[in-house]
N, C-alpha and C positions, 0 to 999 in steps of 0.2 A: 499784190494789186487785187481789190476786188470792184470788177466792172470796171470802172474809168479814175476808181479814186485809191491811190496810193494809202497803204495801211502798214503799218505799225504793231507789232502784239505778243503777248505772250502772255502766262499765267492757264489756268483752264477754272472752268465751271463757274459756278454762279456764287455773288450777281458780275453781270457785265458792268467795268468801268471803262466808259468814253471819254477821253484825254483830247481835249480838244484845243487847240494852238488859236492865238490871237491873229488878228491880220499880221501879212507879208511874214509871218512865219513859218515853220513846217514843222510835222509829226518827232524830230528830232529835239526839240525843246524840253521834250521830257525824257532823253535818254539817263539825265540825273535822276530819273525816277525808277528806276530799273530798280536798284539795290533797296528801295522802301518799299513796292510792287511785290518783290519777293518775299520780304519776311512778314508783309503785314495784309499787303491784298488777298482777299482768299478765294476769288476767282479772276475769269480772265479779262485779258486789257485789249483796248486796243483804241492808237494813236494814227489819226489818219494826216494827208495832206488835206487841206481844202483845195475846193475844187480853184483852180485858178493857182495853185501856188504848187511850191516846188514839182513833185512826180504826178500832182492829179492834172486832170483836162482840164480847160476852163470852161465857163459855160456861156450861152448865147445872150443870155440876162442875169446879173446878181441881185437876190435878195436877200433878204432873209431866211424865204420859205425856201427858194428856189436853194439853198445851200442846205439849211435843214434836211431838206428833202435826199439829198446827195446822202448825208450821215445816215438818215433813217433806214435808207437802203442793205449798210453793214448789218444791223440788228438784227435779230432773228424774230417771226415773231413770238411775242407769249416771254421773253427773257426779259428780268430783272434788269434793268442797265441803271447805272448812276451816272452824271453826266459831271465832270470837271472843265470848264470851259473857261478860257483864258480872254477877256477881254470881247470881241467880236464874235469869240467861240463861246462863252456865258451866253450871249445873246441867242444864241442858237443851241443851248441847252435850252434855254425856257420854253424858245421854242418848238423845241422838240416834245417838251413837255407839255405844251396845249390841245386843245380836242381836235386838231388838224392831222395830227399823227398817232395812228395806231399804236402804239407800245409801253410797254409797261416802265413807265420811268418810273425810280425809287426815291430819286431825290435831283439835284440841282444844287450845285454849288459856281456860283458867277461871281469870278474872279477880277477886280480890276476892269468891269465896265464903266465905260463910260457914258454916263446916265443925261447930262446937261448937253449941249448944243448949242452955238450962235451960230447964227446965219450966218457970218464972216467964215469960222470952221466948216458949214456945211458947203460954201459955196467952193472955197480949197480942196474940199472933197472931189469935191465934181471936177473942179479944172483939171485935179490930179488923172479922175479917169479917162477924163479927154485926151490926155498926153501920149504919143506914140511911145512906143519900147526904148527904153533908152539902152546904147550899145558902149561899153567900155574897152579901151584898148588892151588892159591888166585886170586879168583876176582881181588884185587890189585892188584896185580901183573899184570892182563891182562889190568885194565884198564889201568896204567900208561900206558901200551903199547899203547893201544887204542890212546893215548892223543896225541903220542908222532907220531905216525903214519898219524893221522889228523893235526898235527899243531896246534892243540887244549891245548898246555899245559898251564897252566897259565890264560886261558880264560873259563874254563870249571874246576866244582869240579869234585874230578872221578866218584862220585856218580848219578852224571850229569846224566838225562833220555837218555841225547845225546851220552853218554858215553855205557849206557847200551842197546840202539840199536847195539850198534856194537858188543856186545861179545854174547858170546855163551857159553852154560855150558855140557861138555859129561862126561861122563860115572866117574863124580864127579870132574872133571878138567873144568880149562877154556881156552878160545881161542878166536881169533880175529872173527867175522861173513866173515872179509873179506876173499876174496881167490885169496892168492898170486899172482895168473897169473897174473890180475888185471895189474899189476907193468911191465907188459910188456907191453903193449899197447905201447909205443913207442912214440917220438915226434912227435907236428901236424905239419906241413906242413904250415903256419900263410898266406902267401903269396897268394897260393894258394883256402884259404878256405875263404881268404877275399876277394879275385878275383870273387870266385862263389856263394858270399852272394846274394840273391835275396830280403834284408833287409837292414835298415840303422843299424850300427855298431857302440856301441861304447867299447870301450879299457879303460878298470880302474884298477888302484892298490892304495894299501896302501903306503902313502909318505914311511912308512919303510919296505916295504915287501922288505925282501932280497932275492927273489924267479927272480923278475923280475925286471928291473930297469926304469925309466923314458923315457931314452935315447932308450930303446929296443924296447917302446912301440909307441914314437911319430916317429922311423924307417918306422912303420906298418902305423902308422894313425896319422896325426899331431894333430888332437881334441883330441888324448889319454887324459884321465883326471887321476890327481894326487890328493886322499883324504888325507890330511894333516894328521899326527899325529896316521896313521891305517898301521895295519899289512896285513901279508897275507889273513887274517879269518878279514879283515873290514867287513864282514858281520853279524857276531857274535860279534865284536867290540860293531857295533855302525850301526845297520840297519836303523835310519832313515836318516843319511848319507848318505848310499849307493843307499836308496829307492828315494833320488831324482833325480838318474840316471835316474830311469823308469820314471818320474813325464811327461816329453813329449809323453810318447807313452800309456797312458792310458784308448786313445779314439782308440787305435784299430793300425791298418796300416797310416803309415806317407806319407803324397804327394800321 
């Protein structure tokens, strides 16, 4: 733990890479990253909980910043960090990456955001954060939840270590670790946050995520890159795939 936010890590020295989990998931999504982290990272990592989700606190308000801000806290200052950010977590690499936070980011790779929004999605959002904790009778029963909530189905057994960061056991019941609010956080701004990146950027999805499309992404940035034959969770798929997005920015800050 450091501070209030559950952390993940290993490797040493420079540059820092920041392994950052999409919504309703935790710092355990990239335990398949382990074995590529070793022979190829050449400094250190580290994978946190967001704040709100499995081992971290939640906070009093979510945003964007108000999350950024959580992560910024790990870094050290003056350290090279690259940021891999999975979805919600991309969004808060770029974030991290604008003149609002001190630190030396080298680059930004955003994974599977999603960039578009209708009002009908935004306002599910919200209801969703409205919604009290839901309590399950069976483990099972929360993890499916769990699965179903990360995008996780099908890619993880529920028994998954990944699966059981995220729940929580009270008073003989179970439940999500996440907390709802979470889901309000609201669409980013893509325009904007790529405007005030002080890093070079790049834009990835899974040839099949149906979260975000081609066309939405080469809109933002024409290098967007398309990983053939991967879903949303290409990171969980097939990490040494994704891990050659980082492969240029290894040695630190670009140009």
């Amino acid at each position: 733990m450091v501070g209030e936010v559950r952390v993940r890590g290993g490797g040493d020295g420079e540059p820092l890479l920041l392994l950052v989990h999409g919504l309703g998931a935790t710092a355990e999504v990239w335990d398949r990253w382990r074995p590529v982290l070793t022979r190829h990272w050449p400094g250190r990592w580290l994978a946190p909980d967001l704040p709100g989700h499995g081992g971290s606190a939640p906070l009093a308000r979510y945003s964007f910043d108000s999350l950024a801000e959580a992560l910024a806290r790990l870094v050290e200052p003056g350290v090279p960090v690259v940021v891999l950010g999975h979805s919600l977590g991309g969004v808060l690499g770029l974030t991290l990456a604008g003149t609002d936070f001190n630190l030396s980011v080298a680059a930004v790779v955003g994974l599977g955001i999603k960039v578009s929004w209708t009002g009908e999605e935004l306002a599910k959002a919200r209801a969703l954060a409205d919604r009290p904790v839901t309590f399950f009778d069976s483990r099972q029963e929360a993890a499916l939840r769990q699965l179903r909530v990360s995008g996780l189905v099908g890619l993880l057994d529920p028994d998954d270590e990944a699966v059981s960061a995220g729940l929580r056991q009270e008073d003989g019941r179970w439940r999500l670790a996440l907390d709802p609010a979470v889901f309000g956080v609201g669409a980013p701004d893509m325009p904007t946050l790529l405007a005030a990146a002080r890093a070079p950027v790049v834009l990835a999805r899974g040839g099949a995520d149906p979260m975000v499309s081609a066309e939405q992404l080469r809109t933002l940035s024409p290098s967007a890159v398309t990983l053939p034959g991967l879903g949303h969770n290409a990171h969980v798929e097939d990490p040494g795939a994704v891990f050659e997005l980082l492969r240029p920015y290894r040695a630190g800050r670009s140009g």
